[in-house]
PDB file of N, CA, C, O and CB in Angstrom:
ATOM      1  N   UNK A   1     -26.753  16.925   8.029  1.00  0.00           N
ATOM      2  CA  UNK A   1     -27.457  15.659   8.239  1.00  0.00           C
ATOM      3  C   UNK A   1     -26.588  14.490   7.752  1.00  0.00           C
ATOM      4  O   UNK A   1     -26.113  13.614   8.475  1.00  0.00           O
ATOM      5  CB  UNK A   1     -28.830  15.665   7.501  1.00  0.00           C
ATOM      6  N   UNK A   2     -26.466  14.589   6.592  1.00  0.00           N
ATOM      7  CA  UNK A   2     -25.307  13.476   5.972  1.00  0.00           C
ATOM      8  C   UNK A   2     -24.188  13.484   7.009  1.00  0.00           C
ATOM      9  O   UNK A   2     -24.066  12.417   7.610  1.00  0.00           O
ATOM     10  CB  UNK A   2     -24.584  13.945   4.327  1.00  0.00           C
ATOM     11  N   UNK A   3     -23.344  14.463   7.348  1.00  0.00           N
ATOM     12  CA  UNK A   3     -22.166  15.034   8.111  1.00  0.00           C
ATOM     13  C   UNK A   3     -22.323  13.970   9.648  1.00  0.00           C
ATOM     14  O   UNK A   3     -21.434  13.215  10.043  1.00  0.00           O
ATOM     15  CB  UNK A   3     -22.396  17.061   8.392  1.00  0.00           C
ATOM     16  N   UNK A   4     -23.364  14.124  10.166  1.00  0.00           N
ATOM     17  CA  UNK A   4     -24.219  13.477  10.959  1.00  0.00           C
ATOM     18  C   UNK A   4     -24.067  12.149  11.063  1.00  0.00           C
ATOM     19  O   UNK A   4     -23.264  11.604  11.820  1.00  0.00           O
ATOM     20  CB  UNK A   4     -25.362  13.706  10.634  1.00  0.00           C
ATOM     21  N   UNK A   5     -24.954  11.500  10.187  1.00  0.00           N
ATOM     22  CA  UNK A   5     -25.277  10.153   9.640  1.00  0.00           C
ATOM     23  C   UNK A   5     -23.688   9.806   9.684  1.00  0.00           C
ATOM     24  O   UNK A   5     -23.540   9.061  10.652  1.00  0.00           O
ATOM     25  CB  UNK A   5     -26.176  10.074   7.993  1.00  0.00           C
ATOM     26  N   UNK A   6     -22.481  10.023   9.066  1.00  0.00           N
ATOM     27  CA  UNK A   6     -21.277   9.657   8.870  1.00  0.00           C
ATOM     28  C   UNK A   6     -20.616   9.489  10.004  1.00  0.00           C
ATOM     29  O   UNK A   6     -20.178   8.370  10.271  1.00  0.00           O
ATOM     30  CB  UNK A   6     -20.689  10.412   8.123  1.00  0.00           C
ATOM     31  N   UNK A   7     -20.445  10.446  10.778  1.00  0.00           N
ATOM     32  CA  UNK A   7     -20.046  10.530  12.148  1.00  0.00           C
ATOM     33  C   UNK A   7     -20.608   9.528  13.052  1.00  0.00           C
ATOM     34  O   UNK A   7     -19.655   8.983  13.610  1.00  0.00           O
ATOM     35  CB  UNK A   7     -20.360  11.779  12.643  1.00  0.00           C
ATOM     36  N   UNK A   8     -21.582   9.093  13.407  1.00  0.00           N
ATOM     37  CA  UNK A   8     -22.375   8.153  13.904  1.00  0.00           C
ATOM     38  C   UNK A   8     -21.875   6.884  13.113  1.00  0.00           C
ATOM     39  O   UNK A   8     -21.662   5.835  13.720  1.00  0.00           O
ATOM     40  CB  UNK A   8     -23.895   8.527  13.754  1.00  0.00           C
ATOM     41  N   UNK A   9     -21.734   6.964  12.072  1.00  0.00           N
ATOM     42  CA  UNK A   9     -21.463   4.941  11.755  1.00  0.00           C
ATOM     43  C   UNK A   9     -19.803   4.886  11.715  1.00  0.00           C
ATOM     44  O   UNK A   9     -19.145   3.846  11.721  1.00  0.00           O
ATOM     45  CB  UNK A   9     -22.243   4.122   9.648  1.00  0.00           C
ATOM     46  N   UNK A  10     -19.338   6.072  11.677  1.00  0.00           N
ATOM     47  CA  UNK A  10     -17.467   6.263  11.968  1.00  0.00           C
ATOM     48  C   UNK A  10     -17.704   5.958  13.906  1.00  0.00           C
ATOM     49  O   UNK A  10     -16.795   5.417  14.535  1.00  0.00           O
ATOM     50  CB  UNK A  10     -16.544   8.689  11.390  1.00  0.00           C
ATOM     51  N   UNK A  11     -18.584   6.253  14.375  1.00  0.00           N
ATOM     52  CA  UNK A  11     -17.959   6.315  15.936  1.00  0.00           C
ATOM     53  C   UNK A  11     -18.081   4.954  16.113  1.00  0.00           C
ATOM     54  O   UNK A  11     -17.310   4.428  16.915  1.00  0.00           O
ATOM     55  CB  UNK A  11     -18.783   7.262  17.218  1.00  0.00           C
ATOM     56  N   UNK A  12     -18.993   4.185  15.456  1.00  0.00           N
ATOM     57  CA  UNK A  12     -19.910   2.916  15.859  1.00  0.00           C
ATOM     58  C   UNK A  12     -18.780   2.002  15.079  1.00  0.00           C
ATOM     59  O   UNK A  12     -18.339   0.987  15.617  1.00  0.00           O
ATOM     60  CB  UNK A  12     -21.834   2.840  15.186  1.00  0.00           C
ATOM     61  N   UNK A  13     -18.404   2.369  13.959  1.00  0.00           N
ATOM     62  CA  UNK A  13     -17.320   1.544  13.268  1.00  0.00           C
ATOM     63  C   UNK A  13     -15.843   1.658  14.479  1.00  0.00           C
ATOM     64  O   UNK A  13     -15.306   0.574  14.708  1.00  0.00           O
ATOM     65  CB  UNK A  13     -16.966   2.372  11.439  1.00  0.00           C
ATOM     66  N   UNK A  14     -15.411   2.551  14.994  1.00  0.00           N
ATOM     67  CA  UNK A  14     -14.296   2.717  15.716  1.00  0.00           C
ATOM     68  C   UNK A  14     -14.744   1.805  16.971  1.00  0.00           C
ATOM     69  O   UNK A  14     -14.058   0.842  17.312  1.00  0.00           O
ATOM     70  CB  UNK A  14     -13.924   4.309  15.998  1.00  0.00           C
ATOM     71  N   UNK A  15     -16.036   2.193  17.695  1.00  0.00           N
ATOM     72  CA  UNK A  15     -15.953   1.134  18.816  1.00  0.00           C
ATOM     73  C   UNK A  15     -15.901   0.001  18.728  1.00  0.00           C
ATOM     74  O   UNK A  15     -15.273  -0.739  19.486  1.00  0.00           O
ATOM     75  CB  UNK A  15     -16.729   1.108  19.524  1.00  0.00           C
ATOM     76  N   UNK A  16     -16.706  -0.403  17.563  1.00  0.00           N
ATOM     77  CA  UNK A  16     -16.735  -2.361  17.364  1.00  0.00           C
ATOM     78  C   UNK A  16     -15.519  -2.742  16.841  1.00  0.00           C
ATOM     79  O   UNK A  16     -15.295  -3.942  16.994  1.00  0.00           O
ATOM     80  CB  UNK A  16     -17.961  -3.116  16.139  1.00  0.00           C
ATOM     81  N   UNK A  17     -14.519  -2.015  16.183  1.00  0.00           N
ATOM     82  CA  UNK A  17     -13.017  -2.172  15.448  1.00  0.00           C
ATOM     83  C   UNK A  17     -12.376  -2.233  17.696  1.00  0.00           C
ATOM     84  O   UNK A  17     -12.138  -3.296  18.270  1.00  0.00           O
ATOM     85  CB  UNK A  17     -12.279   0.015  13.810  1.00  0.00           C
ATOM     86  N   UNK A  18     -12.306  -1.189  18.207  1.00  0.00           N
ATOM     87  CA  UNK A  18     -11.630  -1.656  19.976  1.00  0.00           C
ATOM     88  C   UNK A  18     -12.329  -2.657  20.372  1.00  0.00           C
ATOM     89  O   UNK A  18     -11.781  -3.515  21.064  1.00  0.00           O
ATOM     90  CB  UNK A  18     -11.792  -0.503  21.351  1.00  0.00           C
ATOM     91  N   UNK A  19     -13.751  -2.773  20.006  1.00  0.00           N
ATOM     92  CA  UNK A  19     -14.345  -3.808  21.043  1.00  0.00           C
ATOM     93  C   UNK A  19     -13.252  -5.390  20.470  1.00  0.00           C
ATOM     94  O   UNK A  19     -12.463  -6.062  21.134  1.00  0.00           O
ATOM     95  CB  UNK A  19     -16.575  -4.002  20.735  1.00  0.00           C
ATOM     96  N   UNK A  20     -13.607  -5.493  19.237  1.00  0.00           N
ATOM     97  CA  UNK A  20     -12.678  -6.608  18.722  1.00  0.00           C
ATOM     98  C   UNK A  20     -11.669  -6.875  18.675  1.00  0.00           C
ATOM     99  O   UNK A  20     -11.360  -7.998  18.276  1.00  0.00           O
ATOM    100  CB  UNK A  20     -12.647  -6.818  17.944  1.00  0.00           C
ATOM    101  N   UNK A  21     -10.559  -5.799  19.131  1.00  0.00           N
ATOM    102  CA  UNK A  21      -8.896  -5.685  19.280  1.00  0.00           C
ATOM    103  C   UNK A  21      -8.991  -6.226  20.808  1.00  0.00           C
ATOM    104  O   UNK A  21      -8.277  -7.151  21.196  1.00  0.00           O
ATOM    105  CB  UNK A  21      -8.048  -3.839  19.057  1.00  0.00           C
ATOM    106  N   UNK A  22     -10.188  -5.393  21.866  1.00  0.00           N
ATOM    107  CA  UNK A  22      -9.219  -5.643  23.182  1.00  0.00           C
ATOM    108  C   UNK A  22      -9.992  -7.033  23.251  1.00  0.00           C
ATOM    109  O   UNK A  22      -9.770  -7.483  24.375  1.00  0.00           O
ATOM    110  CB  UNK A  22      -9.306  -4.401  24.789  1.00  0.00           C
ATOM    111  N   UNK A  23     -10.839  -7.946  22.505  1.00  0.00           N
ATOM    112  CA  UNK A  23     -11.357  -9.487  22.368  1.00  0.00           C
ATOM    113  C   UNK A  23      -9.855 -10.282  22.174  1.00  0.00           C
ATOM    114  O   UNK A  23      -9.250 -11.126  22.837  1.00  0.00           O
ATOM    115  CB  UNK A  23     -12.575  -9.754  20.807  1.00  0.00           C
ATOM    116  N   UNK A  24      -9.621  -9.641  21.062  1.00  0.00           N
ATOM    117  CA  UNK A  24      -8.173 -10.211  20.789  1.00  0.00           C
ATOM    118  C   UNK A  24      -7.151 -10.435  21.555  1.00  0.00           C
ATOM    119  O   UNK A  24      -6.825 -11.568  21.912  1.00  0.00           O
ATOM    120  CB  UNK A  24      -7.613  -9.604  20.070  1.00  0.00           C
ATOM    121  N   UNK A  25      -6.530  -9.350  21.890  1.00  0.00           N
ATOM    122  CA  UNK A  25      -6.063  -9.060  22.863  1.00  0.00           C
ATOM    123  C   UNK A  25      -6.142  -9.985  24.378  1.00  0.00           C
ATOM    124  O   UNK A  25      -5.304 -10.751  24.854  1.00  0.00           O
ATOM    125  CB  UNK A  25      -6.534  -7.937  22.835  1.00  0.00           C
ATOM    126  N   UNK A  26      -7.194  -9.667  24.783  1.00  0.00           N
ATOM    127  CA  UNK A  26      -7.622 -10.626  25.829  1.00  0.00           C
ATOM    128  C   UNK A  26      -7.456 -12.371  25.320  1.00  0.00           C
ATOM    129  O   UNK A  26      -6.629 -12.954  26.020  1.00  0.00           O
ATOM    130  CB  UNK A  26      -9.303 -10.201  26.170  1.00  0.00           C
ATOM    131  N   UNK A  27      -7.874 -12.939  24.623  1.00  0.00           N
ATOM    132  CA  UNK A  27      -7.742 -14.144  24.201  1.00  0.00           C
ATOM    133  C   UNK A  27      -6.106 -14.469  23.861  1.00  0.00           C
ATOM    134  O   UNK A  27      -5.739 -15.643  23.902  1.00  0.00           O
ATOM    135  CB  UNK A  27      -8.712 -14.278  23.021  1.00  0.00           C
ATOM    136  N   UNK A  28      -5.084 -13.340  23.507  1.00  0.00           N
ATOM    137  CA  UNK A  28      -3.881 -13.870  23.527  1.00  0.00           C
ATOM    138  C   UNK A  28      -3.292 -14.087  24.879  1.00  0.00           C
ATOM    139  O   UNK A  28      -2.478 -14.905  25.308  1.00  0.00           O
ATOM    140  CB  UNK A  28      -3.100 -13.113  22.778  1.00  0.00           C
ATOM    141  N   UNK A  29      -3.896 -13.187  25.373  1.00  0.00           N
ATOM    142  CA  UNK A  29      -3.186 -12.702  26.792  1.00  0.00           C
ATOM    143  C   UNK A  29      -3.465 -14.117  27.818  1.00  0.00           C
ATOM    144  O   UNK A  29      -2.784 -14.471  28.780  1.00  0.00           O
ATOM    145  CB  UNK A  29      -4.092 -11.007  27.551  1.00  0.00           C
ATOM    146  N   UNK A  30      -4.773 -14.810  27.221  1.00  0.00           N
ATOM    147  CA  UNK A  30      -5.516 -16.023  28.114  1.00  0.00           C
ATOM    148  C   UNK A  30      -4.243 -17.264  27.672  1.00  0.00           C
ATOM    149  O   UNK A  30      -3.617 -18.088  28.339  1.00  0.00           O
ATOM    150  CB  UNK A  30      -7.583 -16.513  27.423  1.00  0.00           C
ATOM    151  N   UNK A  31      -4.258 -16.964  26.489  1.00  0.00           N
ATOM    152  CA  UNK A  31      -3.699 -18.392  25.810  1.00  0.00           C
ATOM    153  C   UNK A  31      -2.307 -18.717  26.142  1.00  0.00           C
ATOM    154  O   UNK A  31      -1.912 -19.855  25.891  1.00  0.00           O
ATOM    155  CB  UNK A  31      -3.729 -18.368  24.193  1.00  0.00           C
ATOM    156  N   UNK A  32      -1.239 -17.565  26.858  1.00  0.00           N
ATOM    157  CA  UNK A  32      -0.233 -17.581  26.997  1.00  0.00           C
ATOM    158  C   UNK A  32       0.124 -18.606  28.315  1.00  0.00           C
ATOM    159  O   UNK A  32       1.292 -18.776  28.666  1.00  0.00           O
ATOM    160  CB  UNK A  32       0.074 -16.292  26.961  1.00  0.00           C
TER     161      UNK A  32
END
């Protein structure tokens, strides 16, 4: 359950960490 719970806020932490890189990303790529 814990094992669980961890895995779930690690997957949710990894997507919002890409969602905010390819934000980045995209906004350099605009600004050039």
């Amino acid at each position: 359950m814990v094992y669980e719970h961890f895995n779930n806020h690690f997957h949710g932490y990894v997507v919002e960490t890409a969602f905010r890189f390819s934000k980045l990303l995209a906004s350099l790529h605009l600004s050039k």
